[in-house]
N, CA, C and O of each residue as an XYZ file, in Angstrom:
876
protein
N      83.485     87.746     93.090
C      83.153     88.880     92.226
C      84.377     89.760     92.017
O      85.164     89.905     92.952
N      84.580     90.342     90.874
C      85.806     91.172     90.359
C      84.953     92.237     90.513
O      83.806     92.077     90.094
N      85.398     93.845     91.283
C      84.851     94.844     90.728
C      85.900     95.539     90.229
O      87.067     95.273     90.516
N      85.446     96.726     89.241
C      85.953     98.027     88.074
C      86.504     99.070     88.831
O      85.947    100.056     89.315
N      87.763     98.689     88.869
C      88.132     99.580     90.079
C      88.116    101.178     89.232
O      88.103    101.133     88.002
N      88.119    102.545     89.916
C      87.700    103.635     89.279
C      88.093    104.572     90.590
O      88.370    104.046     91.668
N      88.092    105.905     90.412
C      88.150    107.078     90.980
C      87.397    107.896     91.168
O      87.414    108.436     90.062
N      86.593    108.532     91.835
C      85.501    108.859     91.571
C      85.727    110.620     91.674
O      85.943    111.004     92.823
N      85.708    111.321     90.983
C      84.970    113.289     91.436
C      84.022    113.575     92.006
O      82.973    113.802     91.402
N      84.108    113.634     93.145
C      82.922    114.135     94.235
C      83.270    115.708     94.092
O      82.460    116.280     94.821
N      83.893    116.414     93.639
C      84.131    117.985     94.038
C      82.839    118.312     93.916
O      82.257    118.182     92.840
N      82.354    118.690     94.810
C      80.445    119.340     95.319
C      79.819    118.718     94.965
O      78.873    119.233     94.370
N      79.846    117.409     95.037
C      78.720    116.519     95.016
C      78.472    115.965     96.272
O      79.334    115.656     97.094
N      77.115    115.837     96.408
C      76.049    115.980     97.911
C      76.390    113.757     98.517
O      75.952    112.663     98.162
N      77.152    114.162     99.292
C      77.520    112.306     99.638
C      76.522    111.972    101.172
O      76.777    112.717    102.118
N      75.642    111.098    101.347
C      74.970    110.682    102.500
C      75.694    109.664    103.437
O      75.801    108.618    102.796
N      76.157    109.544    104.499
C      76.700    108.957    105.541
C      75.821    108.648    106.452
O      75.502    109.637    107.112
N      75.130    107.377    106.861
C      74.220    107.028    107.821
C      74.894    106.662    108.953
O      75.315    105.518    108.783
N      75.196    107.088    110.025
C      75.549    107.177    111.224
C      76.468    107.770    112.156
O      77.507    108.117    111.592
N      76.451    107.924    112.960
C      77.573    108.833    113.639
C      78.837    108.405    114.563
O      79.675    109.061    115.183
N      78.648    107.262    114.416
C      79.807    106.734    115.290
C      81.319    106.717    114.558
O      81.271    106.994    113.360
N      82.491    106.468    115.032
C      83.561    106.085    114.800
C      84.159    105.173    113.315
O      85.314    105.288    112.907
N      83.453    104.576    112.874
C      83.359    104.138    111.542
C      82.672    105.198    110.938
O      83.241    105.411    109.867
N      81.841    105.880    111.070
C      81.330    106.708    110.100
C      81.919    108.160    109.857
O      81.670    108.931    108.930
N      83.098    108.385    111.361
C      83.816    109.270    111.044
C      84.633    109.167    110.607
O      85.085    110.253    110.245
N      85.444    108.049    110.280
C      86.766    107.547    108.930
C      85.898    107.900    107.585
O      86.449    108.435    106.623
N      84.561    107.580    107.580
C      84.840    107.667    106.177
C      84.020    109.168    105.194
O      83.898    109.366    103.985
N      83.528    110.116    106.621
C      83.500    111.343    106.795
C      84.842    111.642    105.867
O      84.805    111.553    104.640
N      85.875    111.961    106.510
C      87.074    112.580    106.677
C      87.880    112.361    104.829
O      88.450    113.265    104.217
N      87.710    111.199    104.422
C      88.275    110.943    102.920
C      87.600    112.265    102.019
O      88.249    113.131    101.433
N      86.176    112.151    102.089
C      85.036    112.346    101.134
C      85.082    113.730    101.766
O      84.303    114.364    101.054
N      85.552    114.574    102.706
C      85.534    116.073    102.551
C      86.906    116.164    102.031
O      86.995    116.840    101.006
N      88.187    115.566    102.554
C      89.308    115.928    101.278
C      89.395    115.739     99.928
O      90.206    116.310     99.198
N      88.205    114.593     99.433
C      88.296    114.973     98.164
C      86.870    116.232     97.402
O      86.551    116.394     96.224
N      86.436    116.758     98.403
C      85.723    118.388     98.169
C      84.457    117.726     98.063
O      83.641    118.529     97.611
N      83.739    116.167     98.373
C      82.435    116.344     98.496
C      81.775    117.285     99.440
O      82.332    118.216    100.022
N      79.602    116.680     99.593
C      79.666    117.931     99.990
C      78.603    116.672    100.928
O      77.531    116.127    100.667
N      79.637    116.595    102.180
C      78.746    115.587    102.936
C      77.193    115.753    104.176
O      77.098    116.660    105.003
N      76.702    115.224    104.081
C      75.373    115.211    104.874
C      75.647    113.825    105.765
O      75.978    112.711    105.359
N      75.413    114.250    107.004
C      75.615    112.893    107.902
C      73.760    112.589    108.497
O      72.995    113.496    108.824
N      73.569    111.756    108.495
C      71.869    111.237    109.134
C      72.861    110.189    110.566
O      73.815    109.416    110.474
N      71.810    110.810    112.108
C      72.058    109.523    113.301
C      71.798    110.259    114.376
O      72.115    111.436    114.204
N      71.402    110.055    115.285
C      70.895    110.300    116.172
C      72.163    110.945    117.236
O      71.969    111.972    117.886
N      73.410    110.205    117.290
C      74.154    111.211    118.023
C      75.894    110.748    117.247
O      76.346    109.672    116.856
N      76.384    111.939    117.288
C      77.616    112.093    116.385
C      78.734    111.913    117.402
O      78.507    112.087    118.599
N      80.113    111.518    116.884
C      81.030    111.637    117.397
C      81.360    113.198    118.181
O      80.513    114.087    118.091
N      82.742    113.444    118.995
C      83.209    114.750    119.077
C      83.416    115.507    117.710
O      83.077    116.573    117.197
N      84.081    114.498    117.429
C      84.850    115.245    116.390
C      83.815    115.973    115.323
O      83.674    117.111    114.876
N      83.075    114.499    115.136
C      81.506    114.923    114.057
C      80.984    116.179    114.500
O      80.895    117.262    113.923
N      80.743    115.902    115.349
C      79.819    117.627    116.152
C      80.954    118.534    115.702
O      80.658    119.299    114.784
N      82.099    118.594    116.134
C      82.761    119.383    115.559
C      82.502    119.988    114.306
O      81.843    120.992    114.035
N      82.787    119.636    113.984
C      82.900    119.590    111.937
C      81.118    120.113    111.965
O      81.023    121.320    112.188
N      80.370    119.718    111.861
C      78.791    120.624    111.701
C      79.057    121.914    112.863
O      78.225    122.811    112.994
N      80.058    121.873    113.497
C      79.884    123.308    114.549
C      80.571    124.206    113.696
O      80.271    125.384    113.891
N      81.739    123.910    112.450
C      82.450    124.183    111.762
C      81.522    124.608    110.362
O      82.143    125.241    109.509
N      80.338    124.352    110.132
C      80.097    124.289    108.868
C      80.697    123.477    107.616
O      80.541    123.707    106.416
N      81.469    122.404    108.284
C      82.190    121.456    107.413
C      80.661    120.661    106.755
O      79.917    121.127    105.892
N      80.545    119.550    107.374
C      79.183    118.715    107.294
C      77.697    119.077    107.704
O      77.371    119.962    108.494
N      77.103    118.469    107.212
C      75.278    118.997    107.320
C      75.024    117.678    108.656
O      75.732    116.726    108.984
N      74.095    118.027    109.014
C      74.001    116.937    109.869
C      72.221    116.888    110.299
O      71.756    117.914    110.796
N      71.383    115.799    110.105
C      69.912    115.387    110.398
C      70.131    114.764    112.147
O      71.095    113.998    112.129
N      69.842    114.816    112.842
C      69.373    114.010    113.412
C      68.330    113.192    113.485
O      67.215    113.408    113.011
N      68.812    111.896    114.300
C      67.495    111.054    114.043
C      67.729    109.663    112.891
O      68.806    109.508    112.315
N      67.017    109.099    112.768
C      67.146    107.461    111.975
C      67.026    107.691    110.360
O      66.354    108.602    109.877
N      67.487    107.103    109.883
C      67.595    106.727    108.280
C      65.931    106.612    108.053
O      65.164    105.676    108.277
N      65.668    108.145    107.439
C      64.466    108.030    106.327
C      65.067    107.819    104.550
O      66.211    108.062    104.166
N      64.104    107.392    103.840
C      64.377    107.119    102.446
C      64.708    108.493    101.757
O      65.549    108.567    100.860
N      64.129    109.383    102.138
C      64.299    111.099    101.655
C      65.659    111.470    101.628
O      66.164    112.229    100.800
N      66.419    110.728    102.863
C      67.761    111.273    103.185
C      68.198    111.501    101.766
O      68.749    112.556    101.451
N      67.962    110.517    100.883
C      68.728    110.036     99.370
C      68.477    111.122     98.666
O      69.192    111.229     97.669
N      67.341    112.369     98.920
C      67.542    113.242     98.064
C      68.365    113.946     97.685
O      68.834    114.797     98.440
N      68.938    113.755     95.954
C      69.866    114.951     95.360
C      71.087    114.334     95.952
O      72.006    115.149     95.874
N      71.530    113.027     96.611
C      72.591    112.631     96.690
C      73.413    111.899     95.636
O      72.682    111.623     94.685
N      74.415    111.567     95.492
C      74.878    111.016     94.653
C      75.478    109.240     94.581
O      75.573    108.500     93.602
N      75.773    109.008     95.903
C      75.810    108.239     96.623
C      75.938    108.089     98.454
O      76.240    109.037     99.179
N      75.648    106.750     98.921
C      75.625    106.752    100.178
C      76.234    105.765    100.848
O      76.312    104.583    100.514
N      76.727    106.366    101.948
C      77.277    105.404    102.805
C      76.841    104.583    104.136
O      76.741    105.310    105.124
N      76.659    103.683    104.278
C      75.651    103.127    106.188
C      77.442    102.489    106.686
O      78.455    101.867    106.367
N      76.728    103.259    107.670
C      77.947    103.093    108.598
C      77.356    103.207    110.342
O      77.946    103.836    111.220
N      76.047    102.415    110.528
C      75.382    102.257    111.310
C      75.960    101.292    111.968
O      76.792    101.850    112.683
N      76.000    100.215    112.133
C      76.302     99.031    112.776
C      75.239     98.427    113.175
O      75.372     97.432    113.888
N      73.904     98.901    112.795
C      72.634     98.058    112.688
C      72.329     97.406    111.351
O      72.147     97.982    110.279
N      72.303     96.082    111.606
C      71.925     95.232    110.200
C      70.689     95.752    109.879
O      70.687     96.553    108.945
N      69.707     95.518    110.377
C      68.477     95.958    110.044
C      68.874     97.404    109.120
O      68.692     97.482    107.905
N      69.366     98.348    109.852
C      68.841     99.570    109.232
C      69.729    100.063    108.135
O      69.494    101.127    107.562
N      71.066     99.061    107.746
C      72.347     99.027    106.811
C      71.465     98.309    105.822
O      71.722     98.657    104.670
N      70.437     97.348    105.926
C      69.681     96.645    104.767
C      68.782     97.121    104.033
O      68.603     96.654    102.909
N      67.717     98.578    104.719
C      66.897     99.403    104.899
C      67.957    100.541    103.408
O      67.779    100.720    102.203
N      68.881    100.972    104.315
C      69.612    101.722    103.447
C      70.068    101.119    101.830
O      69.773    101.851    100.885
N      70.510    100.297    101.646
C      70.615     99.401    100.747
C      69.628     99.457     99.483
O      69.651     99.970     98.364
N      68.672     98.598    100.304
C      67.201     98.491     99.451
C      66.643    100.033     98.730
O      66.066    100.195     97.655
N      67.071    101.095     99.800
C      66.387    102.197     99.143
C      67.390    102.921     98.105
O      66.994    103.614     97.168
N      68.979    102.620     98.454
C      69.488    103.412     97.139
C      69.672    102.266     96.189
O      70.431    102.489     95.246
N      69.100    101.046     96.265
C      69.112    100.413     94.680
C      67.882    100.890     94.388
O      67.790    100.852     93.161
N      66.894    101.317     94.857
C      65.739    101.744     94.351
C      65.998    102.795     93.704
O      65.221    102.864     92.752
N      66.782    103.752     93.741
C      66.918    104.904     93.190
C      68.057    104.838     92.465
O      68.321    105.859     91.829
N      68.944    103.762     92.361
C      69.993    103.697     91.425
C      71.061    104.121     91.979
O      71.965    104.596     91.292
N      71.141    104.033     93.209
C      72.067    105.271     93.445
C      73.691    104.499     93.827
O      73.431    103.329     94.110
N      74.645    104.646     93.892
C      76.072    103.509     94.285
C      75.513    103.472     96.128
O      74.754    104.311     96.613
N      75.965    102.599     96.693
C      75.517    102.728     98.362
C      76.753    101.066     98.719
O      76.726     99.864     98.457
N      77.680    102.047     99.444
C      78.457    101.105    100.266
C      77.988    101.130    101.950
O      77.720    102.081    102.685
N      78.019     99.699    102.192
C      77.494     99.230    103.067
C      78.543     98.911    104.358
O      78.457     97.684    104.399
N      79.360     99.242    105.297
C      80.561     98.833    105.716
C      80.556     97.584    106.390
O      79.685     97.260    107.198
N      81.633     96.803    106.025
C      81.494     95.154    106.561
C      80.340     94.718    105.606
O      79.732     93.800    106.157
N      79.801     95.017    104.389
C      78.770     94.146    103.951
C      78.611     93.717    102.736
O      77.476     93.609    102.272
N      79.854     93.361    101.926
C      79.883     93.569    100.565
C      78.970     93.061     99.822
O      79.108     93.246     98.613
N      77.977     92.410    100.212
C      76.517     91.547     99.607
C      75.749     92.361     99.539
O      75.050     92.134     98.551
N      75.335     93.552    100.221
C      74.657     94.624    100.683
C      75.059     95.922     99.453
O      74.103     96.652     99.193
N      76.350     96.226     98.726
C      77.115     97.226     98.651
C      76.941     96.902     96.846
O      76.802     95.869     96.192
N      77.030     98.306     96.510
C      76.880     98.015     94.938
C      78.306     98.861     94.698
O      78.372     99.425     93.606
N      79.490     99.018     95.619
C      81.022     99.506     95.915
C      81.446     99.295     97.415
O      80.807     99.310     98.467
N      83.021     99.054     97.050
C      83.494     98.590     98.350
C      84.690     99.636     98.349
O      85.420     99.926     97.402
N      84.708    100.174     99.767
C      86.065    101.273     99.757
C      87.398    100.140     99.821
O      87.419     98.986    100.249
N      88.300    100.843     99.309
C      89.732    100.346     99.066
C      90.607    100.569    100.009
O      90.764    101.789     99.971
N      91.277    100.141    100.837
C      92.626    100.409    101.483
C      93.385    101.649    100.340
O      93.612    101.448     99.147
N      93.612    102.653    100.947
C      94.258    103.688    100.169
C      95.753    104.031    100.665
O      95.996    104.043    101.871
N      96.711    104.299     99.745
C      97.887    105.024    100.168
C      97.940    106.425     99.800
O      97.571    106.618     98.641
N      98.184    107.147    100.248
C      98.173    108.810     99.757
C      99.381    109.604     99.711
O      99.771    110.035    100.796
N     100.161    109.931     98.511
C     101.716    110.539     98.821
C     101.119    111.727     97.824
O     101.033    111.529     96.612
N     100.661    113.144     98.521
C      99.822    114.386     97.759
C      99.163    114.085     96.730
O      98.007    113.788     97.032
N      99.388    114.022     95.578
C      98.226    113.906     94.204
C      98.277    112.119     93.986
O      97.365    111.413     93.556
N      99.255    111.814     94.306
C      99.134    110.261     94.053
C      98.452    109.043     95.488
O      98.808    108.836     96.648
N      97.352    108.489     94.606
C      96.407    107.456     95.281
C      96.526    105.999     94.854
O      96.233    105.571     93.738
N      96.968    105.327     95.830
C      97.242    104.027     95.055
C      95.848    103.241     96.350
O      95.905    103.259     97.580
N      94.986    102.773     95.653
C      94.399    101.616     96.290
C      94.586    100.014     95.812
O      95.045     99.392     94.854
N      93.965     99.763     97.039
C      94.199     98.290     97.276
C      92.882     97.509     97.681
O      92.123     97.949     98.544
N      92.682     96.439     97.070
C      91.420     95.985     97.621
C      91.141     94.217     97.668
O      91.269     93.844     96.502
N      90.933     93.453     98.236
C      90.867     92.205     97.701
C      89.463     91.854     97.347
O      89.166     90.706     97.680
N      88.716     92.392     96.883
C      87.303     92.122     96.266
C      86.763     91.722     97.580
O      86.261     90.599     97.629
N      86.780     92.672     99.009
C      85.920     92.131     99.946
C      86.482     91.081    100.421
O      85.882     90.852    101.472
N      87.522     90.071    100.225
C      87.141     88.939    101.075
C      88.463     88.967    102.009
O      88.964     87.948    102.485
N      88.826     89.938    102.153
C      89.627     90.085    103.658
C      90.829     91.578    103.853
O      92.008     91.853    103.630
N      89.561     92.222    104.419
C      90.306     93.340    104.812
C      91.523     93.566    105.116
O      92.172     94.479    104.606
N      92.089     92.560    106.200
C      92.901     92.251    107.009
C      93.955     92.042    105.996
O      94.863     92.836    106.244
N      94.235     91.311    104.950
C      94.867     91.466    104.143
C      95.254     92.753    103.128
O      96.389     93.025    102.739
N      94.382     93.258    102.900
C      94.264     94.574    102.230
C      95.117     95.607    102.892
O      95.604     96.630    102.411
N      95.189     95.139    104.055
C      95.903     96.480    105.470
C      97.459     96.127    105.079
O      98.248     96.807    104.424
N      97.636     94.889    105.671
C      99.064     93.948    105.181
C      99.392     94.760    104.277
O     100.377     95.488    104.404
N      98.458     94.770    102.991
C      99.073     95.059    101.447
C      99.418     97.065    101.791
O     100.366     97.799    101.511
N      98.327     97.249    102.375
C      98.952     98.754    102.117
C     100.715     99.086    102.949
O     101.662     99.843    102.738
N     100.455     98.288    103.679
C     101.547     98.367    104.748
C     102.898     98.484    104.073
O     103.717     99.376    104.295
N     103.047     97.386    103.144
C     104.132     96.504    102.969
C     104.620     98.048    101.833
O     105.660     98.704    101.891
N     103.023     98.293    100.566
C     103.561     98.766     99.982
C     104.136    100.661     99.811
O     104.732    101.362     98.993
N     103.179    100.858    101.793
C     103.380    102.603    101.439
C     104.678    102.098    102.413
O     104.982    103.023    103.166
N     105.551    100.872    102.623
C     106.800    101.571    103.084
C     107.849    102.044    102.130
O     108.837    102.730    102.393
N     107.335    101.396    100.583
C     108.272    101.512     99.444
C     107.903    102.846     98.371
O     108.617    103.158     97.419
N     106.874    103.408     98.685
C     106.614    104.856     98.175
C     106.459    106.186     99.145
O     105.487    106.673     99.725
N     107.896    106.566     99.058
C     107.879    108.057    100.080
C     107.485    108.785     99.191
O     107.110    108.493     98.055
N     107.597    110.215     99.930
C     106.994    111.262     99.582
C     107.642    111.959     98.025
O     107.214    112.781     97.216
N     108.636    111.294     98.120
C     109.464    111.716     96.683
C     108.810    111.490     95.856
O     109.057    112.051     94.788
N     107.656    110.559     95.939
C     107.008    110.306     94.745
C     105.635    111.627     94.331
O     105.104    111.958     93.271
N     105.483    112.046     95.661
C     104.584    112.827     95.618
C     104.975    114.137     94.456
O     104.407    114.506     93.428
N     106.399    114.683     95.274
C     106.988    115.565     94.316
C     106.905    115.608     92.998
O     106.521    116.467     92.206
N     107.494    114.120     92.853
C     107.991    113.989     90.996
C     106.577    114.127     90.778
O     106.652    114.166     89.550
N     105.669    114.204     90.948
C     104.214    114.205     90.513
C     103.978    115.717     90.596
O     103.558    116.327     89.613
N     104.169    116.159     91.435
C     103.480    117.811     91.323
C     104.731    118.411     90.128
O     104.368    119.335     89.401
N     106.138    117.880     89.963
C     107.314    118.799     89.738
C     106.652    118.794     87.792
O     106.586    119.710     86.972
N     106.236    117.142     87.690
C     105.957    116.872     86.293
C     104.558    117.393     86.025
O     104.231    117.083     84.880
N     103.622    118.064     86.655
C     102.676    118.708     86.800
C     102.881    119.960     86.608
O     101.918    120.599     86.185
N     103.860    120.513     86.794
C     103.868    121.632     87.033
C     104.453    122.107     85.028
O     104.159    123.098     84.359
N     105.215    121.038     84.715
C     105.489    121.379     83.508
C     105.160    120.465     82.118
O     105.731    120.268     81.045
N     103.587    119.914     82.930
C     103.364    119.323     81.431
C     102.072    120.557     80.342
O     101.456    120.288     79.310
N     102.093    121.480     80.922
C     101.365    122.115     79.882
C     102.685    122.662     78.752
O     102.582    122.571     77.529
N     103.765    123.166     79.394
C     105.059    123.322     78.800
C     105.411    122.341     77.685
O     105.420    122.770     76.531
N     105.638    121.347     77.873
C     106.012    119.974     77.550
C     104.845    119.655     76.077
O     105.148    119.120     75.011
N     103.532    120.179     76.492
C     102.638    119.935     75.709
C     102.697    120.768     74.397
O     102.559    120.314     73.261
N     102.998    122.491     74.858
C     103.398    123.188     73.821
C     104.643    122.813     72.713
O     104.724    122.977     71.496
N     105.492    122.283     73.633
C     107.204    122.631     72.938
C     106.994    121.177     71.867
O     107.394    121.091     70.706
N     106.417    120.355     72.478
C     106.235    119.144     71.582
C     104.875    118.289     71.363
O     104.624    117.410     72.187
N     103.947    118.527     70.228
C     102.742    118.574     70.323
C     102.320    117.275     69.863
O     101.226    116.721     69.980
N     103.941    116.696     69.039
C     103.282    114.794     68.685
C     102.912    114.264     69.683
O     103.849    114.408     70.469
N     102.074    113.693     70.203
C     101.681    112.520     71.175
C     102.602    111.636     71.589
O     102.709    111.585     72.815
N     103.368    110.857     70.916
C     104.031    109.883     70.849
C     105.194    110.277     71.710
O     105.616    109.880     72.796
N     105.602    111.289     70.765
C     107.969    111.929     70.569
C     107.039    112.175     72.609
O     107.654    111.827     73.617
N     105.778    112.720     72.662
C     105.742    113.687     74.049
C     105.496    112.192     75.018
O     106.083    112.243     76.099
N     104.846    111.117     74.801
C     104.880    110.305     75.997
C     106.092    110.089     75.928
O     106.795    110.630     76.781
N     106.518    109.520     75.244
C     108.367    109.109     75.718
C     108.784    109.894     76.174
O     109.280    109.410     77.191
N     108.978    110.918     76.165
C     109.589    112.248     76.795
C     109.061    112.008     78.374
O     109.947    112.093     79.224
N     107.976    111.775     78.749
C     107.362    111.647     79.969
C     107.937    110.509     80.713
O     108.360    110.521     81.869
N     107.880    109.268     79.661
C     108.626    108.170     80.023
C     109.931    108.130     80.719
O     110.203    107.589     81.791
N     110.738    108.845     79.863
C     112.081    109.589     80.329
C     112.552    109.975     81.337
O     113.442    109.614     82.107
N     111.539    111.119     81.224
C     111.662    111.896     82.814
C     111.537    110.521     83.766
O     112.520    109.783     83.844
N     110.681    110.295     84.265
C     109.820    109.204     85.133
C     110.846    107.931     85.557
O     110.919    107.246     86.577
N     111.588    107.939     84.315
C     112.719    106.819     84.240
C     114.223    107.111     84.448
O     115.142    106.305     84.303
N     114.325    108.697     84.894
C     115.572    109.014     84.911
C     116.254    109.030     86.348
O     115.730    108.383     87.255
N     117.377    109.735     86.560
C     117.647    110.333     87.813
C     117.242    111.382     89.117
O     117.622    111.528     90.279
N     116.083    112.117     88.063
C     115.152    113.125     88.860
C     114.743    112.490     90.575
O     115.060    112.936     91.678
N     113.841    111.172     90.144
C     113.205    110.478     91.670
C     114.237    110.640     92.505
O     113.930    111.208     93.554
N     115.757    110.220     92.348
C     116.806    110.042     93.098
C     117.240    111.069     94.121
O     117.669    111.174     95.270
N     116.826    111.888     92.871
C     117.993    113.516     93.419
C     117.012    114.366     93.996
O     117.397    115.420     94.502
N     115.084    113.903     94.005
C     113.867    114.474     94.859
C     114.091    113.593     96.186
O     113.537    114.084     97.171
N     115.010    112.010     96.491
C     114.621    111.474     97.247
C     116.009    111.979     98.141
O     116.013    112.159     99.358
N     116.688    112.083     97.606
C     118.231    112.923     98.474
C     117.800    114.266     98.832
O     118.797    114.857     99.247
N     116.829    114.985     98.861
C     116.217    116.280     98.480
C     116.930    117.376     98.100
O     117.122    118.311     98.877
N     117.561    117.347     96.382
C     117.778    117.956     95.547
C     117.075    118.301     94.616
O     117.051    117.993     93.424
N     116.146    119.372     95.610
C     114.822    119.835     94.618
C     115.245    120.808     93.411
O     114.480    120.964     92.460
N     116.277    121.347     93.469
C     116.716    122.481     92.264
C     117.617    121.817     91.371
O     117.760    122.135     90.191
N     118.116    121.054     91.851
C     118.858    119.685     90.811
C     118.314    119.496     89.777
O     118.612    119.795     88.620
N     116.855    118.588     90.553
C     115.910    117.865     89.888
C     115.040    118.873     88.565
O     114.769    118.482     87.430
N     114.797    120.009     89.068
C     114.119    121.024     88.438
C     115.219    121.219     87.508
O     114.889    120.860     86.377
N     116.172    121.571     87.565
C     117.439    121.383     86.239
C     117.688    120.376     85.186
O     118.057    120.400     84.012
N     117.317    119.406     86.126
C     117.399    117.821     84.806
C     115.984    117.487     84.496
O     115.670    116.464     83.887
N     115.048    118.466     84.976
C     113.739    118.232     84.250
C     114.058    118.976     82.618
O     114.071    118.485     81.490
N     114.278    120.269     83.092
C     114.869    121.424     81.965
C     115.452    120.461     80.869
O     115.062    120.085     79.764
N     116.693    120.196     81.751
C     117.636    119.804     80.693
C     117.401    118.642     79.454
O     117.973    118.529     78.370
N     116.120    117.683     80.195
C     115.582    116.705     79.342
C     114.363    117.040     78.356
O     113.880    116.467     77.379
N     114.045    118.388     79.142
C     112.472    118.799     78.313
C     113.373    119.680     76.958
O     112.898    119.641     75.823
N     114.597    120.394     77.221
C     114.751    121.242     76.177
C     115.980    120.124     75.190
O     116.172    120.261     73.981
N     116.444    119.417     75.781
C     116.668    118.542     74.368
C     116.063    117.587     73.494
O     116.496    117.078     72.460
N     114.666    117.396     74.276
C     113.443    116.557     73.645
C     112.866    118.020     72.442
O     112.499    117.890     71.274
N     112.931    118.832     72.951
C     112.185    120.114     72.122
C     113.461    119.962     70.878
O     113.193    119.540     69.753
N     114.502    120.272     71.186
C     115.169    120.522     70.313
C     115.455    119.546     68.997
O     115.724    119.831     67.830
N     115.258    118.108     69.770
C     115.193    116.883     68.730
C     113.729    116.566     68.013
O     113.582    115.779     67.078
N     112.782    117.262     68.580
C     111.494    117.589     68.001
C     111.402    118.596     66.669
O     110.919    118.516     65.540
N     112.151    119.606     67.458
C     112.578    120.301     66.573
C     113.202    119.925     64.658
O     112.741    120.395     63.618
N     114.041    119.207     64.793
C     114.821    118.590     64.060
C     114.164    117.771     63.168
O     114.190    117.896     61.943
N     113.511    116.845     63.866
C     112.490    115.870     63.235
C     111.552    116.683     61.875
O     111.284    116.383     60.712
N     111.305    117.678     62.657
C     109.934    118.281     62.290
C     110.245    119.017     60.956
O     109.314    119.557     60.359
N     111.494    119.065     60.466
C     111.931    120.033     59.530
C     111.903    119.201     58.305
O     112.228    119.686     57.221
């Protein structure tokens, strides 16, 4: 099976996690940095878990996977390590339509989490359609040794000035190349030597002669 790989916006949306153990606190921890708004169901939680509900981070039921849990959720996660009650979970959010990853069960799962790399705003996943994690790890390995944090930068630095970028040059086109540019220039180099005021200079220097040849065009 090929799945559609996608990104999802949880910012305050209600996510269900069925269990409390050690697998269920990895995948706790993603889904509150990206601002869901998690509810854990299980009879007894990690430290850390207890933590986090002592915190007002997570909601927390005690006790076994009822079908109700699913209320007003958006999707769910079993992270039980009981087949029985990971199949239970399953059955009830296809009943309700709802996405429900199953961990270790991709037959079970209507989504499978991805091996992720994280350098601040940039997410690169990795996944082999389920049929071997173990590989998927390999892959992140190999490839977050070749994306440092420089990349993170050039991402917030070109963030920081594409509403700019958007004003000074409003064709679509003249403005992706311009983006292209940047992205393709010396900037990464001189963020990865950490010549952050450099870089912020030859952003300038490329955004105001793209304006100016915009300029030109336009007359």
């Amino acid at each position: 099976m090929r799945y559609y790989p996608v990104f999802l916006d949880l910012q305050n949306r209600s996510v269900l996690v069925v269990g409390g153990g050690p697998v269920a606190e990895r995948k706790v921890i993603p889904l509150l940095e990206a601002g869901a708004r998690v509810r854990v169901v299980s009879p007894n939680l990690t430290p850390r878990l207890r933590q986090m509900v002592a915190h007002g981070e997570i909601a927390h039921r005690p006790g076994r996977f009822h079908e109700t849990d699913l209320d007003g959720v958006c999707l769910v996660i079993g992270a039980t390590g009981d087949v029985e009650v990971n199949a239970r979970i399953a059955r009830a959010a296809e009943r309700r339509r709802l996405f429900c990853n199953i961990v270790d069960a991709p037959s079970l799962s209507s989504f499978i989490a991805p091996a992720v790399i994280t350098r601040g705003d940039i997410l690169i996943a990795i996944s082999t359609s389920g049929r071997s994690p173990a590989l998927a790890v390999r892959l992140k390995r190999e490839i977050a040794a070749l994306i440092g944090q420089e990349y993170a930068r050039l991402a917030e630095l070109l963030g920081r000035w594409r509403a700019q970028i958007t004003r000074l040059i409003p064709h679509q086109r003249r403005r992706a190349r311009l983006f292209h540019q940047l992205v393709e220039s010396d900037i990464l180099e001189l963020l990865r030597a950490g010549c952050s005021s450099e870089a912020e200079q030859r952003v300038k220097e490329l955004v105001e002669r793209a304006a100016r040849e915009n300029g030109s065009s336009s007359r």
